[in-house]
C-alpha positions in Angstrom: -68.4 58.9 -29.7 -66.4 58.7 -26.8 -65.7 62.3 -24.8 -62.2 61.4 -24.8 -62.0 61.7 -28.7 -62.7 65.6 -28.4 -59.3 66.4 -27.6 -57.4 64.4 -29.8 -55.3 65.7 -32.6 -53.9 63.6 -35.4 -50.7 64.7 -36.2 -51.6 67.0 -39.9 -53.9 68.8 -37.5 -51.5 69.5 -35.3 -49.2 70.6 -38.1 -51.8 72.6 -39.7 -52.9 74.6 -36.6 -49.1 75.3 -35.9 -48.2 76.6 -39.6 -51.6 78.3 -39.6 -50.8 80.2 -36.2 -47.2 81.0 -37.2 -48.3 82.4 -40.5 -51.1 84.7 -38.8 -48.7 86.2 -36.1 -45.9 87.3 -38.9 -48.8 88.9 -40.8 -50.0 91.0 -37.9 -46.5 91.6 -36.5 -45.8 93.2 -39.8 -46.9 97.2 -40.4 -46.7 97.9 -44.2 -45.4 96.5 -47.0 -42.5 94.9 -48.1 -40.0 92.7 -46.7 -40.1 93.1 -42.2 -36.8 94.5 -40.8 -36.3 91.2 -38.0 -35.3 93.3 -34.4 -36.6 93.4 -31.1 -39.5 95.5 -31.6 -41.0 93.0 -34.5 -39.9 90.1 -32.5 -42.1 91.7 -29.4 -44.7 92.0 -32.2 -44.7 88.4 -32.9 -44.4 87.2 -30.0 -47.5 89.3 -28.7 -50.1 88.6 -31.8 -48.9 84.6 -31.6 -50.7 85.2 -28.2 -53.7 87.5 -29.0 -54.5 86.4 -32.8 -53.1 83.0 -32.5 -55.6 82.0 -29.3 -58.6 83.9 -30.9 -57.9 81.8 -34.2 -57.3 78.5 -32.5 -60.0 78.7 -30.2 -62.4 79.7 -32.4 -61.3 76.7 -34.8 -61.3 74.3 -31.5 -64.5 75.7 -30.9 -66.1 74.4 -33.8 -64.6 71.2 -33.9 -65.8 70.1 -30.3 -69.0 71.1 -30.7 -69.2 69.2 -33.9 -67.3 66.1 -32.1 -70.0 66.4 -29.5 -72.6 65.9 -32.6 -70.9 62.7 -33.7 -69.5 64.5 -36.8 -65.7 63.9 -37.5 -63.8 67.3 -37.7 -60.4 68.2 -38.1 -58.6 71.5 -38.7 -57.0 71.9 -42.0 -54.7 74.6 -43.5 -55.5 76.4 -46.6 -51.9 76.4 -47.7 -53.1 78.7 -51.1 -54.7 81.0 -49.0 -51.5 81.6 -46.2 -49.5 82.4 -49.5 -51.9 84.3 -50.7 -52.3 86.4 -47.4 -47.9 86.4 -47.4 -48.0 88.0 -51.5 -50.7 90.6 -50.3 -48.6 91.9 -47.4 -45.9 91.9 -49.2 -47.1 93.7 -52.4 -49.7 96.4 -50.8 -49.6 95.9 -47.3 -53.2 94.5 -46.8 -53.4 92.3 -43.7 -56.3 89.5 -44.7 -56.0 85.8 -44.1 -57.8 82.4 -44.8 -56.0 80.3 -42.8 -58.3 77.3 -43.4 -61.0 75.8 -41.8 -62.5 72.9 -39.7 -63.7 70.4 -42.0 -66.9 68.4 -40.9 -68.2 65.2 -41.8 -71.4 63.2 -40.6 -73.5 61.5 -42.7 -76.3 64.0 -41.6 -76.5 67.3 -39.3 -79.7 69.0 -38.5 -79.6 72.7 -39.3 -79.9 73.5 -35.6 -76.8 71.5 -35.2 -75.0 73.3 -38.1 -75.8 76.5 -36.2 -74.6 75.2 -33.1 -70.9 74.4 -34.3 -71.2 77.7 -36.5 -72.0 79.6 -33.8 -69.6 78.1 -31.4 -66.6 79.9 -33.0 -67.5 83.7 -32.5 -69.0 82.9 -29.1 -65.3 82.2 -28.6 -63.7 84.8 -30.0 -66.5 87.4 -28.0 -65.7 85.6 -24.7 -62.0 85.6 -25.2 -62.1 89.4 -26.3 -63.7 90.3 -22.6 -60.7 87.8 -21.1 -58.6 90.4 -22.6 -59.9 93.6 -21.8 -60.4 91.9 -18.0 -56.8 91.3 -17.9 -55.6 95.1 -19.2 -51.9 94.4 -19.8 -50.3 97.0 -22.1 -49.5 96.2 -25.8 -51.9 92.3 -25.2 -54.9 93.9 -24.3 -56.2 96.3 -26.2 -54.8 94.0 -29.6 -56.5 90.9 -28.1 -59.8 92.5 -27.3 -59.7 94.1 -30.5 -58.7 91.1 -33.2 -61.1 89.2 -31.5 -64.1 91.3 -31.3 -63.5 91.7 -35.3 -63.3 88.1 -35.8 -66.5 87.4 -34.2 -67.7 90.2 -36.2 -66.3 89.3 -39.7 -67.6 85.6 -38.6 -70.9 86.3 -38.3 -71.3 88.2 -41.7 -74.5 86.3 -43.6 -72.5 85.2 -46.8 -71.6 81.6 -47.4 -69.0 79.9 -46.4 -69.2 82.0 -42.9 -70.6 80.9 -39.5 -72.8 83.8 -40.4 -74.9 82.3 -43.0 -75.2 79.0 -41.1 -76.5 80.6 -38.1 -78.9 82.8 -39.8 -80.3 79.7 -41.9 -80.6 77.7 -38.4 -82.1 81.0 -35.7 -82.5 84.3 -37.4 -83.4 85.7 -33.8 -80.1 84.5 -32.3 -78.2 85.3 -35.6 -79.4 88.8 -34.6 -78.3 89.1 -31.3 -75.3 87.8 -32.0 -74.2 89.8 -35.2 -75.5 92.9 -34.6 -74.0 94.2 -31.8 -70.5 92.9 -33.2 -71.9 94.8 -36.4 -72.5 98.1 -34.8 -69.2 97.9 -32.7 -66.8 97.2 -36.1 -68.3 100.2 -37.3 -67.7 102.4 -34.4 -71.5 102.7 -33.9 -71.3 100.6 -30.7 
């Protein structure tokens, strides 16, 4: 594969990701249920979780896909259209803020299970660096949201149950699963 391919989008992706993104940042720019009052404040809102949950979802997505590029493995980001509307009726009807956005979809006619890991693992890394990035760059209203969306989807990433990074890791390195997941564990629960 030439190194060159890793960074290139087709043009669904592209769409995808974009949709994906927008969808995200209404649903955590929006407290409650019901329809969102538009004004400046939930503007500001939008505008800030584009930045904080939007990066921490593409780059973890980005994350996987490169790493699986650099196995040989085609992979390409792809919306889970049921799952944004899904996410969208939720908010709407009780308020609840969870989303499947999709997911990078992997082909190669064979990876090792140490390679599985590797592009499992990738995304959460991400998410862990980009959460210190964050708190590192301690600007009001970004920070403390971008530290804290992305520590929780490293966290809710790395839960053992099929079809998370979790699972994959855990079936590839128990050890590093551990090191990984715990800690992110502990911390969601306020133990850490």
């Amino acid at each position: 594969m030439n190194y060159m391919d890793i960074f290139k989008f087709s043009p669904e992706e592209i769409k995808d990701l974009t949709i994906s993104t927008f969808a995200i940042a209404l649903i955590f720019a929006w407290y409650g249920r019901g329809i969102p009052h538009i004004d400046s404040w939930f503007i500001l809102q939008f505008l800030i979780a584009s930045f904080t949950v939007g990066s921490g979802f593409i780059l973890h997505e980005l994350a996987h896909r490169t790493v699986a590029r650099h196995f040989g493995a085609w992979s390409e980001f792809r919306a889970w259209y049921e799952g944004l509307v899904i996410a969208l009726v939720l908010k709407i009807i009780m308020g609840a803020t969870f989303i499947a956005p999709g997911a990078v979809y992997i082909y190669k006619d064979y990876l090792t299970t140490e390679e599985n890991g590797l592009i499992s693992i990738a995304g959460p890394l991400t998410n862990v660096a980009l959460a210190f990035v964050f708190y590192i760059l301690n600007i009001p209203l970004i920070s403390s949201l971008g530290f804290h969306v992305n520590l929780f989807l490293a966290a809710f990433n790395m839960i053992p149950i099929y079809p998370l990074d979790g699972n994959k890791v855990l079936n590839w390195n128990p050890l590093i699963w551990g090191v990984v997941a715990i800690p992110l564990f502990l911390w969601a629960l306020g133990i850490f």
